[in-house]
C-alpha positions in Angstrom: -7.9 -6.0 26.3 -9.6 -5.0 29.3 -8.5 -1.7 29.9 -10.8 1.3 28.8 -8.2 3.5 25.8 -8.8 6.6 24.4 -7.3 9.1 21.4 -7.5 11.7 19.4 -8.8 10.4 16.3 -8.7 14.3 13.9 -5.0 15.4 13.3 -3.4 18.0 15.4 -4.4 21.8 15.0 -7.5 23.8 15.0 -10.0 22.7 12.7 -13.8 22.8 12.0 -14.6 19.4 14.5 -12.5 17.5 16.7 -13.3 14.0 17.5 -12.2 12.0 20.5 -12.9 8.2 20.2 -13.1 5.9 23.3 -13.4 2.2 23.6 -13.3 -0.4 26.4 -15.2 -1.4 29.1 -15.6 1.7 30.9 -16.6 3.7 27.7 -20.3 4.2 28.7 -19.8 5.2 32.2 -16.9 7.2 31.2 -19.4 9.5 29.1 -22.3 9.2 31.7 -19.9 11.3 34.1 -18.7 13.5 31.2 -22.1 14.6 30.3 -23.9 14.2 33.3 -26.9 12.0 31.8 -28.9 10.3 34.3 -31.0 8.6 31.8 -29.8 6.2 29.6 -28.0 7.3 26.2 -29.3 6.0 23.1 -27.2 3.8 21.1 -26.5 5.4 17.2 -27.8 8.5 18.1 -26.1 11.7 17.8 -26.8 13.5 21.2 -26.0 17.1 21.9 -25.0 16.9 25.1 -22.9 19.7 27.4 -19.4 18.0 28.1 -18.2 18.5 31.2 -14.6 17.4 33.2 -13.9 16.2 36.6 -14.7 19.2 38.3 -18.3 19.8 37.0 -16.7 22.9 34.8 -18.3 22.8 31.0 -15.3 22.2 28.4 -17.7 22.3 25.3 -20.9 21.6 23.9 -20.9 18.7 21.1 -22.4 15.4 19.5 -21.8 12.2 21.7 -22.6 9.0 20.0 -22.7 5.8 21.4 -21.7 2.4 20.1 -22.9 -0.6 22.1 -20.6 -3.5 22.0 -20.1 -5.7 19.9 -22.1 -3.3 17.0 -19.3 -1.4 17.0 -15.4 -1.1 15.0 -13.5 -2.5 17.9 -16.3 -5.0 18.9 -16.9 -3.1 22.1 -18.2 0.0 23.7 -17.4 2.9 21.6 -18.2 6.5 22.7 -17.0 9.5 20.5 -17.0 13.1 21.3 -17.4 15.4 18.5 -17.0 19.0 19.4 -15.5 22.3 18.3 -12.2 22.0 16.8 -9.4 23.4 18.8 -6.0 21.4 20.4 -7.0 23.1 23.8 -10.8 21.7 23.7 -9.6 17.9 22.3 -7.1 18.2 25.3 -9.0 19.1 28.0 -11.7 15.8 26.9 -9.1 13.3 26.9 -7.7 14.4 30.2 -11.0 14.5 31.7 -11.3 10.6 29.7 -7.6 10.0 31.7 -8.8 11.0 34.9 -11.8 8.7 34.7 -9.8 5.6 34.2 -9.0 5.0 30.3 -5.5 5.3 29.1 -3.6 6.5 25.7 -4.3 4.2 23.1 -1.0 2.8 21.4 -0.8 3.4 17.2 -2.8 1.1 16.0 -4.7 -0.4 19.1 -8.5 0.4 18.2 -8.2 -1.3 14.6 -5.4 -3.9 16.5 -8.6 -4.7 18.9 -11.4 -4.4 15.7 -9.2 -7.2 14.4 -8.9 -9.1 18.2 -12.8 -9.0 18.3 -13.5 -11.2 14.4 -14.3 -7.2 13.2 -11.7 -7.3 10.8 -9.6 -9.7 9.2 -6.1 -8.5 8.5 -6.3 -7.5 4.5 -9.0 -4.7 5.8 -6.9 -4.0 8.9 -4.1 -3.4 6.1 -7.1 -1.7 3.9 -7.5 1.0 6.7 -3.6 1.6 6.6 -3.0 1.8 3.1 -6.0 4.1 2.4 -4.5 6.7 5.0 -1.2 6.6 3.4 -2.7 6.4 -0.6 -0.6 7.8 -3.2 -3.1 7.8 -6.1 -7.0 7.8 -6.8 -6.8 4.4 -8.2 -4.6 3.1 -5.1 -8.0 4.5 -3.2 -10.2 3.1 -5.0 -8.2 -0.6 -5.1 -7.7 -0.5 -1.0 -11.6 0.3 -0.7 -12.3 -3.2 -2.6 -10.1 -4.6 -0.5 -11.6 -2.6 2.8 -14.5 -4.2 1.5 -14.0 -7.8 1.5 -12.8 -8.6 -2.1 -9.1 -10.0 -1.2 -10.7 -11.6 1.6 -13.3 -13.9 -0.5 -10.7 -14.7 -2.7 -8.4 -16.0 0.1 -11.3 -17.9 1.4 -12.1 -19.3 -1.6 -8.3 -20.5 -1.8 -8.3 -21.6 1.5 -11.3 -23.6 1.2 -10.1 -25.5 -1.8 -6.8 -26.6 -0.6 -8.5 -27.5 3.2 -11.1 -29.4 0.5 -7.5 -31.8 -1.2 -6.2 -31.8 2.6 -9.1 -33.3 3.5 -8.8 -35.9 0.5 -5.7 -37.0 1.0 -5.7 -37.1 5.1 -8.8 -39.6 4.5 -6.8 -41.6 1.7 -4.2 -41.8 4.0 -6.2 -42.7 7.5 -9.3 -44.4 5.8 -8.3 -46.6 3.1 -10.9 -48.6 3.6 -13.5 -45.8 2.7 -15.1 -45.9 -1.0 -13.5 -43.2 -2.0 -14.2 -41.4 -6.0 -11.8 -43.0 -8.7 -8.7 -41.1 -10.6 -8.5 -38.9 -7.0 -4.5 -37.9 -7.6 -5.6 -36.5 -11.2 -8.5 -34.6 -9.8 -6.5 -33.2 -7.2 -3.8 -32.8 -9.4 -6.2 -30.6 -11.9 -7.5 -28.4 -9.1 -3.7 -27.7 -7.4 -2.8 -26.9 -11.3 -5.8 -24.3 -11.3 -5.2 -22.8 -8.1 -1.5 -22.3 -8.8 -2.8 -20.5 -11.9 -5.1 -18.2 -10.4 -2.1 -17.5 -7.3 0.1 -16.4 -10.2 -2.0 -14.2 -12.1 -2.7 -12.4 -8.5 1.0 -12.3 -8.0 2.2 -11.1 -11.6 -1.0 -8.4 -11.6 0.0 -7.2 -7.9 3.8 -7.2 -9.1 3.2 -4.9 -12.1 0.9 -2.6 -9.8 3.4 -2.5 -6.4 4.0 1.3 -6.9 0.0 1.7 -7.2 0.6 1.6 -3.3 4.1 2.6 -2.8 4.2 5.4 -5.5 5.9 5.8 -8.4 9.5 7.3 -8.8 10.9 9.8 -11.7 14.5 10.6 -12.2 15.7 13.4 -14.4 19.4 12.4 -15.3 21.9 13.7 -18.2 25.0 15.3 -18.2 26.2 18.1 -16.5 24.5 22.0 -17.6 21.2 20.3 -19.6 18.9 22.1 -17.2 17.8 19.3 -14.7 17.5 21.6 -11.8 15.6 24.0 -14.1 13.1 21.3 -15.2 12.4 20.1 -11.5 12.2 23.7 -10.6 9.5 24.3 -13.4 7.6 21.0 -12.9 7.9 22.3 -9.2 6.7 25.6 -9.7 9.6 27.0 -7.1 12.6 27.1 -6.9 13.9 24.0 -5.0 17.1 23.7 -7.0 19.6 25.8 -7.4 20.4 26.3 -10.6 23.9 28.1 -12.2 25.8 28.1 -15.4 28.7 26.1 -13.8 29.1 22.4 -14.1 28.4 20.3 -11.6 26.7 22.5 -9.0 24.5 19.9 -8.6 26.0 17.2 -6.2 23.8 15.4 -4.5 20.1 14.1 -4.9 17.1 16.4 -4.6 13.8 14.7 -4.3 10.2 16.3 -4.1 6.9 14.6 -4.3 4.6 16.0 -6.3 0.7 15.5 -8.2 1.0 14.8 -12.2 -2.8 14.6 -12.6 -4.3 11.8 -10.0 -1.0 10.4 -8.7 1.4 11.2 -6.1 5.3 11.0 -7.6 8.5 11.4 -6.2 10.4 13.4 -8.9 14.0 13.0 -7.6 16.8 16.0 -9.6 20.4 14.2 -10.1 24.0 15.4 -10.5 25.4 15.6 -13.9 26.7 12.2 -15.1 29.9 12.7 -16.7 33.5 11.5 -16.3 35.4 13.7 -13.4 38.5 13.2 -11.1 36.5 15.7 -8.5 35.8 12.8 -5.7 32.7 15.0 -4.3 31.5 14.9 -7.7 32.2 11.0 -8.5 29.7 10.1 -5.2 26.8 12.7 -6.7 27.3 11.0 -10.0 27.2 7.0 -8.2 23.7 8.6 -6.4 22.2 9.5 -9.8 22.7 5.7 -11.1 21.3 4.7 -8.1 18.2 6.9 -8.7 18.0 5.3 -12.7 18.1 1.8 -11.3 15.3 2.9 -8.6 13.0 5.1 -11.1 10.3 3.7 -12.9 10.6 6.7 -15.3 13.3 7.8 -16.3 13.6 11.5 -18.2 16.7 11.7 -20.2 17.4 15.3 -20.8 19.3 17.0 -23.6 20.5 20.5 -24.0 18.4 20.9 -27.4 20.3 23.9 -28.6 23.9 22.0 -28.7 25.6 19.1 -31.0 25.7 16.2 -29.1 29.0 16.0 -26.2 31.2 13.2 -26.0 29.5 13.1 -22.4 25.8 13.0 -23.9 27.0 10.2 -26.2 28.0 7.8 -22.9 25.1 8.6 -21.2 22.8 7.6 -24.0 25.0 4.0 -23.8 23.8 3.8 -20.0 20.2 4.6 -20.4 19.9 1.7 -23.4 20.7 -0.7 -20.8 17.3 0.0 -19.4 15.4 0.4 -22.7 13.5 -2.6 -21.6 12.8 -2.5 -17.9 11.9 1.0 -17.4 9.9 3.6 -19.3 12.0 6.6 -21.0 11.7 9.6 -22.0 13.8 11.5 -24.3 13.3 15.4 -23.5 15.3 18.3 -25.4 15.8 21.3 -23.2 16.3 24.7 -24.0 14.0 25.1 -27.3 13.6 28.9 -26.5 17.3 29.2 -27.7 17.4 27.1 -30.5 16.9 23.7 -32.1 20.8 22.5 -33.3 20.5 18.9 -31.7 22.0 16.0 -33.4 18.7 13.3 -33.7 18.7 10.5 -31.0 17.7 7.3 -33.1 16.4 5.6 -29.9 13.9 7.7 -29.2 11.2 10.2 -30.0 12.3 13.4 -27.8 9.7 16.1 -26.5 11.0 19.3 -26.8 10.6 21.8 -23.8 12.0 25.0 -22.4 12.3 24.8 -18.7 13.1 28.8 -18.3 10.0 29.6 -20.5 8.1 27.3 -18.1 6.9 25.8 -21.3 6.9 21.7 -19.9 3.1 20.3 -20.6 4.2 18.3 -23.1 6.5 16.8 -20.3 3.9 16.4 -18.2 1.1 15.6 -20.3 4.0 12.4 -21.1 4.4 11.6 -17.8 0.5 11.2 -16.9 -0.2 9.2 -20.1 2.6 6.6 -18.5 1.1 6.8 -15.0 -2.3 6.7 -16.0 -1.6 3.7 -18.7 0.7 1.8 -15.5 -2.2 2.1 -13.3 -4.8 0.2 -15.9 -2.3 -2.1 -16.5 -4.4 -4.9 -15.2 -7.5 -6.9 -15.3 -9.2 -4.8 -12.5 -9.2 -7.3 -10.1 -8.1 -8.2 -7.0 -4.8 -6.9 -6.0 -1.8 -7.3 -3.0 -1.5 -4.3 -1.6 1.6 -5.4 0.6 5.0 -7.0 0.2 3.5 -9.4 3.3 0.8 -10.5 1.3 2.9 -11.0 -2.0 5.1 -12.9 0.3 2.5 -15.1 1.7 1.5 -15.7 -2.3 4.8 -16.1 -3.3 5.7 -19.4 -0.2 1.9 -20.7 -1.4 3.1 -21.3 -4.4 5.9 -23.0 -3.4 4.2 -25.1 -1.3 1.7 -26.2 -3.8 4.6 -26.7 -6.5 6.2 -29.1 -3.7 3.0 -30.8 -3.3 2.4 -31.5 -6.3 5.8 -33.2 -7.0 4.7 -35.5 -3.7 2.2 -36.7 -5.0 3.2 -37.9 -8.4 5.5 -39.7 -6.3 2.2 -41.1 -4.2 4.5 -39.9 -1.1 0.7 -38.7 0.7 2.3 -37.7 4.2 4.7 -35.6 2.8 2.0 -34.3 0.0 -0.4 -33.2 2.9 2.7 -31.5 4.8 3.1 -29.3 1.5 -0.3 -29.0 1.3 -1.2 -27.8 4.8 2.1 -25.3 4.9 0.4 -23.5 2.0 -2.8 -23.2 3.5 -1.1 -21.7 6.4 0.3 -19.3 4.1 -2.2 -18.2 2.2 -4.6 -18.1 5.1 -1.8 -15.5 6.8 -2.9 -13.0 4.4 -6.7 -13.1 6.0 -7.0 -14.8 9.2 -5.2 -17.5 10.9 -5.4 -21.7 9.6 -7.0 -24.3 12.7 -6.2 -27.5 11.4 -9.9 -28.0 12.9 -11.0 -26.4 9.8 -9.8 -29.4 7.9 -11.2 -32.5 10.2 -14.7 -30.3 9.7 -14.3 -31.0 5.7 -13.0 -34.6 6.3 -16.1 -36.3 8.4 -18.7 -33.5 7.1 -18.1 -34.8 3.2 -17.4 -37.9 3.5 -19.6 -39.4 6.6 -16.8 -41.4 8.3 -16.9 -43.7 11.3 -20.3 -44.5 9.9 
C-alpha cells in the first residue's frame, strides 16, 4: 500500500482523450516534476498544464487534476492526466510516471485500494465490475442502485438486527441476573422469522433475475434442414452459418451475441436433432441438448411448408419436457414457400421466412420475453453475484439452525448459529468484529451498572 501505481485508465487505441490515473504517495510530486509547477496545484481543479518527461522534452499539452487524499476513490493522492488520445502519447506519460518511481498497477488495484481505504464496501467494488461488463440497460441501471449504496443499507440493516438478538442472548446467557424484557425467545423468535423472510424474497427475486447480470441465452434447435442456420444468419444480418440443402451440415455449436432491443443475448445455432449412426453427427446432436438445458429460450423451429417428419414428431416429445422451466417458442420456417404444416397443439407458432429476411415477428417475441423477464420483480434490491447469493443462501441456514437452538433453550449453541450468519451476511458488505456486538450489549442494556 505504500508504493505510488499508475495505469492507463481509457482502452487501447487512438481516441478523442486519453487518461492516465495515478495514486499513492508520490502522486503529487510525481506531477510537480511532470509539469514543472513551482507553485502549488489546486486540488479539483482542471489545470492546463504542458506535460513534460524526464528529460525536460514536452510529450503533450492536457488537463491535470488533482485529488488530495483521502477526498479521493482510492482514499489517497490521485493525479490524472487527460491529454490527446493516441497509444504513443498515453505511453510516453506512464513511462515518464515509471521513471519517477510509481509502478504498473495490477487489475483491480485502484478500486482493490478504494475498498482498503473504507471508500467502498465490497457490493460497490462489485457494482464497478458488473457495470463494465453489463449486458442490458436494466442490469445498468440495477448495478447503479447498488453502486449507490442500496444493497449496502439493506445488509446493514440485516446485520444490525441479528448483532441486536446476539446481543440478547450473549446477555441472557452472561447476565442472568439483569432485568431483562419478558417473552424474549418469542420476540426473538418473531424478528429471526421476519428476517428469514425478507433474506428469501432477496434470494428468490435475485434467482429469477441471475441472467439480468450474466445474460440471457437462446437456442434455435429442430431437426435437421428447418433452416436454423438461415434464421441465426437473418437475425445476424451476415452470414455466420453456413447454410446448404444437405442434412446435417451443421455439426457443431455456433454462438453469436447479439442486441434484441436493450439486451445483450447469446443466440447459440444447433445441429439437427435427429436419430443417426454418423458418430460426428451423434456428438453435434448431444451439444444441441446441452444448449436446450442451458437456454432460457428456446426457439423450436419447423420447416412450415412440410407435413410433420417422424423426426419433428420426437423432437416435439423433448422440448415438452421443458414446457415448464423454460420459455418456448414455436416458429414455422419457410412461409415464402408455402403453408402445408400439420398444427402443433402445444403451441401458438410464429410464422417466418428466414431467406425473405422476414423474422420481426421472431424478434419482436423474443424482446416481449426479455423485456417481461427483466420486470419480473418488485424493483428492489437485487444480488448481482453468485458470492452474494451464496452468502444469502448460508444466512439462511444459519438463522434456520438458530432458530431450532433456541426452541430447544440450547443459548450457546443459538448464539454460534446466530453469529455465523452475521458473518455471512456481513461478507456480502464489509467484514463482522464481534466488537460490533459487545457495543450493542453494554450500550442497550447499561451493564456492570
Amino acid at each position: 500500500m505504500n508504493s505510488t501505481i499508475t495505469a492507463i485508465a481509457t482502452p487501447h487505441g487512438v481516441g478523442s482523450i486519453s487518461i492516465v490515473r495515478v495514486s499513492g504517495e508520490r502522486a503529487y510530486s510525481i506531477a510537480k516534476k511532470m509539469t514543472r509547477q513551482e507553485s502549488e496545484i489546486a486540488p479539483r481543479y482542471a489545470n492546463l498544464f504542458n506535460i513534460y518527461d524526464d528529460e525536460n522534452r514536452i510529450i503533450d499539452k492536457g488537463i491535470v487534476i488533482y485529488f488530495k487524499a483521502p477526498h479521493s476513490f482510492t482514499g489517497e493522492d490521485i493525479v490524472e492526466f487527460q491529454t490527446h488520445g493516441g497509444v504513443i502519447i498515453s505511453q510516453l506519460i506512464l513511462k515518464t510516471i515509471l521513471k519517477y518511481g510509481g509502478r504498473v498497477a495490477e487489475a483491480g488495484e485502484f478500486s482493490k485500494r478504494a475498498f482498503l481505504n473504507g471508500k467502498i464496501d465490497l457490493t460497490e467494488a462489485e457494482a464497478i465490475s458488473g457495470i463494465i461488463e453489463a449486458k442490458s440497460e436494466e442490469a445498468t441501471y440495477q448495478l447503479s442502485k447498488q453502486l449507490n449504496g442500496e444493497l449496502k443499507i439493506f445488509v446493514d440493516e440485516v446485520r444490525s438486527s441479528l448483532v441486536n438478538i446476539l446481543a440478547y442472548s450473549e446477555v441472557t446467557i452472561d447476565y442472568a441476573e439483569e432485568d431483562l424484557p419478558e417473552d424474549i425467545t418469542e420476540s426473538i423468535d418473531d424478528k429471526l422469522e421476519k428476517i428469514a423472510e425478507e433474506l428469501n424474497r432477496l434470494l428468490g427475486s435475485s434467482r429469477r433475475r441471475s441472467r439480468l447480470f450474466e445474460g440471457f441465452k437462446i437456442a434455435i434447435v429442430g431437426r435437421p434442414n428447418v433452416g436454423k442456420s438461415s434464421l441465426l444468419n437473418a437475425i445476424l444480418n451476415y452470414e455466420r452459418a453456413i447454410v446448404s440443402d444437405i442434412e446435417g451440415t451443421t455439426r457443431d455449436r455456433v454462438e453469436e451475441y447479439i442486441n434484441i432491443g436493450t439486451h445483450l443475448v447469446k443466440i447459440v445455432d444447433t445441429a439437427g436433432i435427429r436419430e443417426t449412426d454418423n458418430m460426428v453427427e451423434q456428438i453435434g446432436i448431444e451439444r444441441s441438448v446441452s444448449a436446450i438445458e442451458e437456454a432460457d429460450i428456446i426457439i423450436a423451429l419447423f420447416d412450415g411448408s412440410e407435413q410433420l417428419k417422424e423426426d419433428d414428431k420426437k423432437f416435439i416429445e423433448l422440448i415438452q419436457r421443458y414446457i415448464d422451466q423454460k420459455e418456448i417458442l414455436t416458429v414455422m420456417n419457410k412461409s415464402d414457400i408455402g403453408e402445408v404444416y400439420e398444427r402443433v397443439e402445444e403451441f401458438e407458432p410464429i410464422r417466418i421466412s428466414s431467406k425473405q429476411g422476414n423474422i420481426q415477428p421472431l424478434l419482436d417475441s423474443l424482446e416481449e420475453i426479455l423485456t417481461s423477464i427483466n420486470t419480473s420483480s418488485d424493483g428492489g434490491t437485487v444480488l448481482s453475484s453468485v458470492r452474494q447469493i451464496n452468502e444469502v443462501e448460508n444466512s439462511i441456514k444459519a438463522i434456520q439452525l438458530s432458530k431450532e437452538s433456541l426452541a430447544d433453550g440450547e443459548l450457546e449453541i443459538f448464539s454460534f448459529h446466530i453469529n455465523e450468519a452475521i458473518e455471512r451476511i456481513s461478507a456480502i458488505s464489509r467484514p463482522y468484529h464481534y466488537d460490533e456486538m459487545l457495543d450493542e450489549m453494554f450500550g442497550n442494556f447499561c451493564l456492570g451498572k
